[in-house]
VEXDREN-2710 file (C-alpha; in Angstrom, 1 decimal):
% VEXDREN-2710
k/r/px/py/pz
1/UNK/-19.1/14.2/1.1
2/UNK/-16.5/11.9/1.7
3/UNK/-12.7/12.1/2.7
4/UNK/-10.5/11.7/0.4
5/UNK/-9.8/7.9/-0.4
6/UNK/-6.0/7.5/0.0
7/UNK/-3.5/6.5/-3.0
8/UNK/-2.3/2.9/-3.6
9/UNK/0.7/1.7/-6.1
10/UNK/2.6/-0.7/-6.3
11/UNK/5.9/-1.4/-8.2
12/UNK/6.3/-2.9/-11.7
13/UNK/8.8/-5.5/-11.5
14/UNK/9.8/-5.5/-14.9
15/UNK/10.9/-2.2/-14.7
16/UNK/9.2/2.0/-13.6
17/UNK/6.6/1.7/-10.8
18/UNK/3.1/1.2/-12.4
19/UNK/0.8/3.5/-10.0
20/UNK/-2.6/2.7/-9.4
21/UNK/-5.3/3.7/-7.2
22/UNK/-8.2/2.7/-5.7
23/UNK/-10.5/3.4/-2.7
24/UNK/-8.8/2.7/0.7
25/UNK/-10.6/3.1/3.8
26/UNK/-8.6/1.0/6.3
27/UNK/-5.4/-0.2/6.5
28/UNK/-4.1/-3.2/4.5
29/UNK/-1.3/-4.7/4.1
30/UNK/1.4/-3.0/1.6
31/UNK/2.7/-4.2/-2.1
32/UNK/-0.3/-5.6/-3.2
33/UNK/-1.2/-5.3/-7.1
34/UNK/-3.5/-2.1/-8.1
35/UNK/-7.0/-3.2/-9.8
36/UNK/-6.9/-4.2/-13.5
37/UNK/-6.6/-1.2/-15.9
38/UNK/-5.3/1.1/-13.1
39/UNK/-3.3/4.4/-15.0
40/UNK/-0.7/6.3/-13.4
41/UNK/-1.6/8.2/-10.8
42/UNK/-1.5/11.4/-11.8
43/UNK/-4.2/10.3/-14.5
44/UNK/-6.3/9.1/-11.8
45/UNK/-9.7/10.5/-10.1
46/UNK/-11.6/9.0/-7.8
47/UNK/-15.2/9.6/-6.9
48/UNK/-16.5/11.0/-3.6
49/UNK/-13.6/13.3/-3.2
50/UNK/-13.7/16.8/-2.3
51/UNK/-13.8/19.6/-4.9
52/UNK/-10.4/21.2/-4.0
53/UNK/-8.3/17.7/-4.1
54/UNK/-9.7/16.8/-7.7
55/UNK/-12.1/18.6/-9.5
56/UNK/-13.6/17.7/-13.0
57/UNK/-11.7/20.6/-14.6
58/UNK/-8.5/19.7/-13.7
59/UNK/-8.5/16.1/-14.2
60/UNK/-5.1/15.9/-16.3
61/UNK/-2.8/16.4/-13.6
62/UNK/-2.7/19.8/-13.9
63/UNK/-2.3/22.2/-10.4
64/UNK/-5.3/24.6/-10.8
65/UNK/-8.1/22.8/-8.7
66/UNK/-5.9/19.2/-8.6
67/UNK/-3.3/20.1/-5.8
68/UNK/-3.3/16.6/-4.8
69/UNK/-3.2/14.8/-8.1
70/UNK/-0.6/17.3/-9.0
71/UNK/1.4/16.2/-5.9
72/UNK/1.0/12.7/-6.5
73/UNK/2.2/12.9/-9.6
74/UNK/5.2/14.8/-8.2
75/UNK/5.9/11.9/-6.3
76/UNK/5.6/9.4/-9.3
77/UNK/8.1/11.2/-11.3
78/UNK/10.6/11.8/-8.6
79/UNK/10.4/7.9/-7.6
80/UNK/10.9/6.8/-11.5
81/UNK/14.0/9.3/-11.9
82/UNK/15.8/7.1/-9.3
83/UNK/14.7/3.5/-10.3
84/UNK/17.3/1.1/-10.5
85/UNK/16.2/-0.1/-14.0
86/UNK/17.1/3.6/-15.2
87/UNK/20.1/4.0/-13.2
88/UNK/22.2/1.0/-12.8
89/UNK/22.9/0.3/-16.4
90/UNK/24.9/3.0/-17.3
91/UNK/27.2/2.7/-13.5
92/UNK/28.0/-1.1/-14.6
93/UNK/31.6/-1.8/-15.4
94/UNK/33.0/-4.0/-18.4
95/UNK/32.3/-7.8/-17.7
96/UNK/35.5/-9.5/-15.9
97/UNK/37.7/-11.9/-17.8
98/UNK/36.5/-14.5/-14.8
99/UNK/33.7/-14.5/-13.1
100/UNK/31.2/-11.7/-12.7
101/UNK/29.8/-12.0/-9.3
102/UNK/27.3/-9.9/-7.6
103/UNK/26.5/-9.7/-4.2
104/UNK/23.5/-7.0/-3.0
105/UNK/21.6/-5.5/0.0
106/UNK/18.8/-3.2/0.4
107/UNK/15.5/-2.1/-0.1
108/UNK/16.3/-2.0/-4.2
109/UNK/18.8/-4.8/-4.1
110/UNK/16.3/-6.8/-6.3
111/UNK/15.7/-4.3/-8.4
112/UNK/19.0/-3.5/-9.1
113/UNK/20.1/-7.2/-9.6
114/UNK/17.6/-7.3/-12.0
115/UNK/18.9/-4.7/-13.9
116/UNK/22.3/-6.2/-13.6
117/UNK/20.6/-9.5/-15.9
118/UNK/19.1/-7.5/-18.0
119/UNK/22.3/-5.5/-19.1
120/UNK/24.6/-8.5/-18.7
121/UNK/22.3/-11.2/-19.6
122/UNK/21.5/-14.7/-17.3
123/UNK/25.5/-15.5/-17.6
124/UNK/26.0/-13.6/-14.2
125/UNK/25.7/-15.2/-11.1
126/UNK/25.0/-13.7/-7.8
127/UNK/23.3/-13.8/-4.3
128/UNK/21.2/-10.4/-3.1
129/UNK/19.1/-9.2/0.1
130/UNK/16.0/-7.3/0.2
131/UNK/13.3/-6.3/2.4
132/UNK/10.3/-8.8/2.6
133/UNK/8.0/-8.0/-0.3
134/UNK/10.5/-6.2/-1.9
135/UNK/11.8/-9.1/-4.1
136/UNK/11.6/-9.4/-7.9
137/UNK/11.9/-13.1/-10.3
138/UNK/15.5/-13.6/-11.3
139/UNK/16.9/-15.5/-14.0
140/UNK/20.2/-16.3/-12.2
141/UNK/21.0/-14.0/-9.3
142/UNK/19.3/-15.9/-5.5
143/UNK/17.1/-13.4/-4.1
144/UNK/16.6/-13.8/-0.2
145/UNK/14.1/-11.7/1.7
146/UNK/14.5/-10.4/5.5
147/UNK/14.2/-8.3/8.4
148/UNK/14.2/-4.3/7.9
149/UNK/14.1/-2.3/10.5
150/UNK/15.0/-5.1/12.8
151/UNK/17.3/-7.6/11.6
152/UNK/16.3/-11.3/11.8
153/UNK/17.5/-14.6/11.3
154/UNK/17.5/-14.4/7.4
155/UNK/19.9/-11.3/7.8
156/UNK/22.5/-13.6/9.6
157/UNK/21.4/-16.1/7.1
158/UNK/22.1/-13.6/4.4
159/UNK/25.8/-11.8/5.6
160/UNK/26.9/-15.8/5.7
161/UNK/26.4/-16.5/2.7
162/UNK/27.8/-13.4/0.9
163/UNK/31.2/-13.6/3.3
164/UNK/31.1/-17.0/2.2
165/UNK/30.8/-16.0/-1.7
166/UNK/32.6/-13.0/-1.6
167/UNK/35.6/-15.7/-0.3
168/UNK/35.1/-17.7/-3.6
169/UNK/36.4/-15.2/-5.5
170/UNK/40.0/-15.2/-7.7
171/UNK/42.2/-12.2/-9.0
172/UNK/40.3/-12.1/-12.3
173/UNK/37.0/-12.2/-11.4
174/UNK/35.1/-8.9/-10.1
175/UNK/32.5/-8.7/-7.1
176/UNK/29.7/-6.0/-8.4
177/UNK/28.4/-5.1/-5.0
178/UNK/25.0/-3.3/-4.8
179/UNK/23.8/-1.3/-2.5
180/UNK/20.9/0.9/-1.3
181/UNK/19.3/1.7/2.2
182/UNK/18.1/-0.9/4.6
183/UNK/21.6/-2.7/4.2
184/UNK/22.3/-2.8/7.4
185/UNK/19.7/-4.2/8.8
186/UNK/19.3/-7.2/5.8
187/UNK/22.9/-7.8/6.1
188/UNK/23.6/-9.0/9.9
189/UNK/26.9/-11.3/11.2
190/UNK/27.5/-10.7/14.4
191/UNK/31.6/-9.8/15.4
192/UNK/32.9/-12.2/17.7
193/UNK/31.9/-12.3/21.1
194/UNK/28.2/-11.2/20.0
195/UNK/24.7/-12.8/19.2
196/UNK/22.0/-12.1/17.1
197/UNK/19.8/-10.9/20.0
198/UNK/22.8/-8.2/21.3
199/UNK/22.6/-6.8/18.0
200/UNK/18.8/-6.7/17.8
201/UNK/18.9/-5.5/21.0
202/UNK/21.3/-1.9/20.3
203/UNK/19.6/-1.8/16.9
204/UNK/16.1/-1.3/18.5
205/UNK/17.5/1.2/21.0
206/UNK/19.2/3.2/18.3
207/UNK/16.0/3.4/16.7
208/UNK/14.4/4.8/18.7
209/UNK/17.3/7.2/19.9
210/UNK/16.7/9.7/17.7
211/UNK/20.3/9.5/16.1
212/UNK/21.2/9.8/12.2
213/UNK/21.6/7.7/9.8
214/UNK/25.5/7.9/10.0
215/UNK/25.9/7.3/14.2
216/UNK/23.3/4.5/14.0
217/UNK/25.8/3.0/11.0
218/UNK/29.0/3.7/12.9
219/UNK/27.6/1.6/15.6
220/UNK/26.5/-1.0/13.5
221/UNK/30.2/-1.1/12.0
222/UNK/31.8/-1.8/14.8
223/UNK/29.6/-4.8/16.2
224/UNK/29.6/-6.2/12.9
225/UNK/31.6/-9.1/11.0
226/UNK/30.6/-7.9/7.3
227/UNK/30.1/-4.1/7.6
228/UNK/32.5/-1.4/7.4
229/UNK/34.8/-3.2/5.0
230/UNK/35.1/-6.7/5.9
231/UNK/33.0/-8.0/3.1
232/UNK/36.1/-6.4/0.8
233/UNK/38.7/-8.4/2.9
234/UNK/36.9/-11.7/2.7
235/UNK/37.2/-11.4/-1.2
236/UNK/41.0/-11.2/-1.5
237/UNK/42.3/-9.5/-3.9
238/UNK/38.9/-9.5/-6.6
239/UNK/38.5/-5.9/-7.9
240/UNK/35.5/-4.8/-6.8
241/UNK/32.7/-1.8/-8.3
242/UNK/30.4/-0.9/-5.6
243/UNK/26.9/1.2/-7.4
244/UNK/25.2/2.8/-4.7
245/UNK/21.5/4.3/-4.7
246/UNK/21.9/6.9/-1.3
247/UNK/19.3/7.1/0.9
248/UNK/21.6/9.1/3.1
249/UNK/22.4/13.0/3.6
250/UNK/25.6/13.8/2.2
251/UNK/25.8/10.9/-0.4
252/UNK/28.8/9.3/1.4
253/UNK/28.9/5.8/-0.1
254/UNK/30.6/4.2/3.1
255/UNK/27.3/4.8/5.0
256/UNK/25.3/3.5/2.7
257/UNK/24.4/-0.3/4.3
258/UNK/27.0/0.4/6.2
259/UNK/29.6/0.1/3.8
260/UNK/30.6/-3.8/3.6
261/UNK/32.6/-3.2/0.6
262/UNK/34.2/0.1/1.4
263/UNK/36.6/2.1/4.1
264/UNK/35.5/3.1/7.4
265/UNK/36.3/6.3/8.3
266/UNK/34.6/6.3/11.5
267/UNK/36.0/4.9/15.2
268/UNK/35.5/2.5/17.8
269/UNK/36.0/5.3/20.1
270/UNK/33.2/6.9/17.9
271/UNK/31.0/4.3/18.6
272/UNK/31.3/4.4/22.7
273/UNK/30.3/8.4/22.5
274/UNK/27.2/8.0/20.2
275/UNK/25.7/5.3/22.7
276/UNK/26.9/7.4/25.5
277/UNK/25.4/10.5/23.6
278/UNK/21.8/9.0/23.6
279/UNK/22.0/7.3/26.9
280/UNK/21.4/4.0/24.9
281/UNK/22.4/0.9/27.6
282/UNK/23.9/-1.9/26.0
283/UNK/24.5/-5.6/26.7
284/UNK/27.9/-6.5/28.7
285/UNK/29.2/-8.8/25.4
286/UNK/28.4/-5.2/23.2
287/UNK/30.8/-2.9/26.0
288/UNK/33.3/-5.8/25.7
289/UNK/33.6/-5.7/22.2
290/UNK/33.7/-1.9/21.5
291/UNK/36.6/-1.6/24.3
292/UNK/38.4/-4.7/22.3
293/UNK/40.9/-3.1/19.6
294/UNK/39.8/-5.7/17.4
295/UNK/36.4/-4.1/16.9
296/UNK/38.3/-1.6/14.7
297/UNK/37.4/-1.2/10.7
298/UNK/39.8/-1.1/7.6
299/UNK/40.6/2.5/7.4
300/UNK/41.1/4.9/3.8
301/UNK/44.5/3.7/3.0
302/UNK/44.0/0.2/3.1
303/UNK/45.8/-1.7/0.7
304/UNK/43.0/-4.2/0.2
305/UNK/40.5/-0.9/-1.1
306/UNK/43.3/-0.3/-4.4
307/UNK/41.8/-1.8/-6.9
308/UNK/38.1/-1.3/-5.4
309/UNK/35.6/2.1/-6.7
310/UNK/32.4/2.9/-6.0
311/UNK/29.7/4.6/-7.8
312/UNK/26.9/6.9/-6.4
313/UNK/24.6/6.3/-9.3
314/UNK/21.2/7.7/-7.8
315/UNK/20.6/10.5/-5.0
316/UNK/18.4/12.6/-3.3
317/UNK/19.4/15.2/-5.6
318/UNK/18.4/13.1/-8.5
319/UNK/15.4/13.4/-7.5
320/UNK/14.8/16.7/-6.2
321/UNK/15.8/17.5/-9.5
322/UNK/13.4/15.5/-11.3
323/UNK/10.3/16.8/-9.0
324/UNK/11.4/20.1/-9.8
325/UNK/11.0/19.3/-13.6
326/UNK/7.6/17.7/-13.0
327/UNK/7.1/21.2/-11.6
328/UNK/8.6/22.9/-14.1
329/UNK/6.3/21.2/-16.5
330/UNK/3.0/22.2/-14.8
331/UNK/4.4/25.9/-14.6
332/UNK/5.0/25.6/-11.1
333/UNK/8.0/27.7/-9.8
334/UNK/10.0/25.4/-7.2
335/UNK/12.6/26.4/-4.3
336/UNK/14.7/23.1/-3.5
337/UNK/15.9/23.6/0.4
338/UNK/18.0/21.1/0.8
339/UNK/19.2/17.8/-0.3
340/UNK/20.3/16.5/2.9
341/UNK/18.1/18.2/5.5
342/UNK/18.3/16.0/8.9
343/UNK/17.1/16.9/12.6
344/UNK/14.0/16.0/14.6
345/UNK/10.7/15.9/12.4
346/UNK/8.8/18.4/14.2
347/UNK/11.5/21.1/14.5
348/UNK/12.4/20.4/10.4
349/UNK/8.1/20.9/10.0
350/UNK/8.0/23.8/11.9
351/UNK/11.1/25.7/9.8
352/UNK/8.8/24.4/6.5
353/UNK/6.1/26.4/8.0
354/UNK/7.8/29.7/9.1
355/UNK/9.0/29.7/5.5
356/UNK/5.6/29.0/4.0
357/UNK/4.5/32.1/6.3
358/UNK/7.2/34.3/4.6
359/UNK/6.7/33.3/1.6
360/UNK/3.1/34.3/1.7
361/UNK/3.5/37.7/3.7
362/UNK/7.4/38.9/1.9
363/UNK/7.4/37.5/-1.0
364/UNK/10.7/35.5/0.6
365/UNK/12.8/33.3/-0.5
366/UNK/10.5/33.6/-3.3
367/UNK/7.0/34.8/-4.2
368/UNK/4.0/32.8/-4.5
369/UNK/2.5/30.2/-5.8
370/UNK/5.6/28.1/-5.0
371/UNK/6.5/24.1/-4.6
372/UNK/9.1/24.2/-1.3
373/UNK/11.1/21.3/-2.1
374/UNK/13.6/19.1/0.3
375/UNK/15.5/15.9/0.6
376/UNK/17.3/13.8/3.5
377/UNK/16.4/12.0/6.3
378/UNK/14.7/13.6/9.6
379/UNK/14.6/11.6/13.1
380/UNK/12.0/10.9/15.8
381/UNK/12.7/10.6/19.2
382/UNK/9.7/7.9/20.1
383/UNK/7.7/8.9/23.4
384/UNK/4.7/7.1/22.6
385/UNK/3.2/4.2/22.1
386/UNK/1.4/5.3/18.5
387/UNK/2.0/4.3/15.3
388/UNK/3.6/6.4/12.4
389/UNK/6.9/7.2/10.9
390/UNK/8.8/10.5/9.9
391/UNK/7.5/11.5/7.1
392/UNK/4.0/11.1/8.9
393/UNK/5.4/13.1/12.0
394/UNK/7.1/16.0/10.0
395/UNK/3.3/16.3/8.0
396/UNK/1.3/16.7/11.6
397/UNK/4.1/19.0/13.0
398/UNK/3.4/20.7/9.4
399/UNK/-0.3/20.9/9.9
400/UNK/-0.3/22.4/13.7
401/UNK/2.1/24.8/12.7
402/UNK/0.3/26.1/9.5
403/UNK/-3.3/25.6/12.0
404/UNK/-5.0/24.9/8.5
405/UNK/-3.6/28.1/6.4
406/UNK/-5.4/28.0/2.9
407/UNK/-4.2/27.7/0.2
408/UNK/-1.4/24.9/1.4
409/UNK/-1.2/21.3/0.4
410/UNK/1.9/19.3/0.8
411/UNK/3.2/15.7/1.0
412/UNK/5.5/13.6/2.5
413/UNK/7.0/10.8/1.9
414/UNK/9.4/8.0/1.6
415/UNK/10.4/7.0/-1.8
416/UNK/10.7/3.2/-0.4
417/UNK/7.3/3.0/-0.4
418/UNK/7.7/2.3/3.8
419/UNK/7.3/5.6/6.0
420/UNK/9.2/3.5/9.4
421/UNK/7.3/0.3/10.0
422/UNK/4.0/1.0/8.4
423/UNK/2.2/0.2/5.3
424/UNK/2.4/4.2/3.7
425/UNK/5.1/5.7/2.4
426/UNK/3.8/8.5/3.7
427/UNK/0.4/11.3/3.6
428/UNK/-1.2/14.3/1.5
429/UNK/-1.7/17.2/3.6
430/UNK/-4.1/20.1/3.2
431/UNK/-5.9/22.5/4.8
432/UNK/-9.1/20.1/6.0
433/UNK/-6.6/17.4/7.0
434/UNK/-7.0/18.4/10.9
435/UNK/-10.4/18.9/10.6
436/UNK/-11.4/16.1/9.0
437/UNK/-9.6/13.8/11.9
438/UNK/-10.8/15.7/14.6
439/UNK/-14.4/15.5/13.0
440/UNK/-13.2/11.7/13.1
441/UNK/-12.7/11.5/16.9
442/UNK/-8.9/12.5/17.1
443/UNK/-7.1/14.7/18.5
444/UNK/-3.7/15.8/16.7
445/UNK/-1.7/17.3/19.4
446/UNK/-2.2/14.2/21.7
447/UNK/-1.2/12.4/18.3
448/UNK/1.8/14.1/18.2
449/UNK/2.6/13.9/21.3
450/UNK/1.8/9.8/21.3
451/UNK/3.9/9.5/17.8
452/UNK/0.7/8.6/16.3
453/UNK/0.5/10.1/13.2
454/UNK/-0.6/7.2/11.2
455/UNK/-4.1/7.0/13.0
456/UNK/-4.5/11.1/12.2
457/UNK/-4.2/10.6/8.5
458/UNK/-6.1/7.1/8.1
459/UNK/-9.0/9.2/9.8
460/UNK/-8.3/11.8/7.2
461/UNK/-7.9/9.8/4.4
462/UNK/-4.7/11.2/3.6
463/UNK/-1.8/8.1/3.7
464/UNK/-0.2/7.4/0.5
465/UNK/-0.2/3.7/-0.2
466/UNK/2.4/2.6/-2.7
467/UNK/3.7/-0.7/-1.6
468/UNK/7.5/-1.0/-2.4
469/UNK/9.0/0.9/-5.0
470/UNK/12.4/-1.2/-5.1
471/UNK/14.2/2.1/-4.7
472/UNK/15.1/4.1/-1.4
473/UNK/17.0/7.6/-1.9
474/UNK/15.0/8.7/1.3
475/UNK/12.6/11.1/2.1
476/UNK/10.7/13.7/-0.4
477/UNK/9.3/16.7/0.7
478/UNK/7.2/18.8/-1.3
479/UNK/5.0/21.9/-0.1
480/UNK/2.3/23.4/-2.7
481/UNK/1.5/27.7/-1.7
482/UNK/-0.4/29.6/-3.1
END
């Protein structure tokens, strides 16, 4: 019998993801439309898969003989609780006197401008950044598409033109900034004294550093020309709203992109350590400009942030609570861990699996059957040469630690759509996964060990395939015992 075929959605633009699914044997490329008449894909069955993923008794979604569909479904809910169609509206302020302006970055950036229109109607006007392939039509906002992880030419492109906007702007107009994750990589102007390729060049290493989310910004602040802040500046004195959708741990809205429109807490000084911290080497004109006093941010206290708010509309919490309801629904007790859970994949896997091990033996933190739920973003240090991303290496650490327990499926996954640079947001787990690649040729531990994750679930038939979601509150974790 075959493996199981891996999932494939992609993203509605007029509003929730519509899932589909169909048969996926190789990689293709992401955000491509599902196959007329696809349902969601918790409605979904495919033929060829094993008995314990989908069965025909438990072809509704339910968790008795569909631990994958049930999981998948999971994911669907969680993803819809956190689109920017359902949570921008009600974070919009009242429509300026003057102009209403709106300036956006991020994976959902699109998304979200489209929910601007569609509560304000085609009068606003407005310039946004997204990923490529993550765009939407717009009936008045410019859309412009660039490079995410690595910024590109259409970034610099992109931070232009908003400084350049943003310094159009009167007192009785209003700047609506959005923001969501990826920011700081779509939104690029290099400070003074730097180039496009010494940014490119410290954004790579940091990458692959194995720092957060919040050093890798407090970097990028400093070397920048529009983060931390000094998108505010260039608009004067225009009040400005700033709706965030977090895609980092601890929700703080000043990390988010990198915080253009916001305070900067963090230091120059700050800065030096965390590339000093990770060993990272960087170009003479990038020392230069950290050990200038001029590389500073606007601090909390600046006069120019009084009249500017922000509003955290969507989190990881949002939807950790909404995969908990999903659960809830299917009369599936859940345990959510964490909302903000960080630190390197295989280490975070591993504490996942001593807890799946209690559970089963004690009865602790809770008894089984159980959904382990958790949020936030984990890190990999890259060794290798392999191809993967977090979620993938947190669900291989996973596997080797459980050594194929029954009774166990899990997934993991990005709510982007993107697990790193690949075309999965992330990968089912159960307890054939390991078997089924080895049977394929692999082996996991060198996988691990290479950061090749991706190959051990395409052999498995185990990546989830969304495409873009136009949302990005970070990672989902979800772990089905019992």
């Amino acid at each position: 019998m075959s493996a199981p075929a891996a999932s494939r959605a992609a993203a509605n633009i007029s509003g929730m993801p519509d899932w589909g699914v169909h048969n996926r044997p190789d990689r293709g490329g992401s955000g491509r439309t599902p196959p007329a008449g696809s349902r969601p894909l918790s409605e979904q069955r495919e033929s060829g898969v094993k008995a314990d993923v989908v069965s025909e008794e438990a072809a509704d979604g339910s968790v008795a003989g569909n631990p994958r569909v049930f999981l998948a479904g999971l994911f669907e809910a969680a993803v819809a609780a956190v689109h920017p169609a359902r949570v921008v509206p009600p974070a919009l302020p009242p429509r300026p006197k003057g102009r209403a302006l709106v300036l956006g970055f991020g994976k959902g950036a699109a998304a979200m401008a489209a929910a601007v229109e569609a509560a304000w109607g085609d009068r606003v006007e407005g310039f946004v950044v997204t990923r490529y392939g993550h765009g939407v039509p717009l009936a008045s906002i410019e859309c412009l598409e660039a490079g995410h992880p690595v910024p590109d030419t259409a970034s610099r492109e992109a931070a232009a033109r908003m400084l350049a906007l943003a310094a159009s702007l009167g007192a009785e107009d209003r700047l609506v900034c959005l923001a969501s994750g990826g920011g700081s990589a779509l939104l690029t102007a290099p400070a003074a004294g730097l180039d496009l390729a010494d940014k490119v060049t410290v954004n790579k290493a940091l990458l692959r550093s194995g720092a957060s989310i919040s050093e890798m910004n407090c970097v990028r602040k400093h070397l920048s020309a529009v983060k931390g802040g000094r998108l505010a500046l260039a608009a004067g004195t225009a009040p400005i709203t700033t709706i965030v959708i977090s895609d980092v741990p601890g929700d703080d809205p000043s990390v988010v992109g990198s915080g253009p429109t916001l305070p900067d807490p963090t230091t120059r000084q700050q800065a030096q350590e965390i590339l000093a911290r990770y060993g990272i080497a960087v170009p003479e004109a990038v020392a230069r400009r950290l050990a200038d006093p001029a590389s500073e941010t606007p601090k909390p206290g600046h006069p120019r942030f009084s009249n500017c708010d922000a509003i955290v509309a969507a989190t990881a919490q949002t939807m950790l609570d909404a995969a908990a309801a999903h659960a809830a629904a299917h009369g599936v007790r859940s345990l959510v861990l964490s909302n903000a859970m960080e630190g390197e994949a295989v280490a975070v896997a591993r504490f996942h699996a001593d807890l799946v091990r209690q559970a089963r033996a004690h009865g602790q933190p809770a008894p089984t059957p159980l959904l382990l739920l958790s949020g936030g973003e984990t890190t990999v240090t890259v060794r290798g040469h392999g191809r993967g991303g977090r979620n993938g290496e947190f669900l291989l650490g996973l596997g080797l630690a459980l050594d194929g327990m029954a009774d166990v499926h899990a997934l993991a996954a990005d709510t982007d759509g993107i697990d790193g640079s690949e075309d999965n947001a992330g990968a089912f787990l159960d307890p054939q996964t390991l078997l089924r690649a080895r049977a394929a040729g692999l082996d996991p531990v060198a996988a691990l060990a290479g950061n090749d994750s991706y190959a051990v679930f395409a052999a498995s038939g185990d990546l989830l395939v969304t495409g873009p979601t136009r949302t990005n509150v970070n990672d989902l974790r979800a772990i089905l015992v019992g």
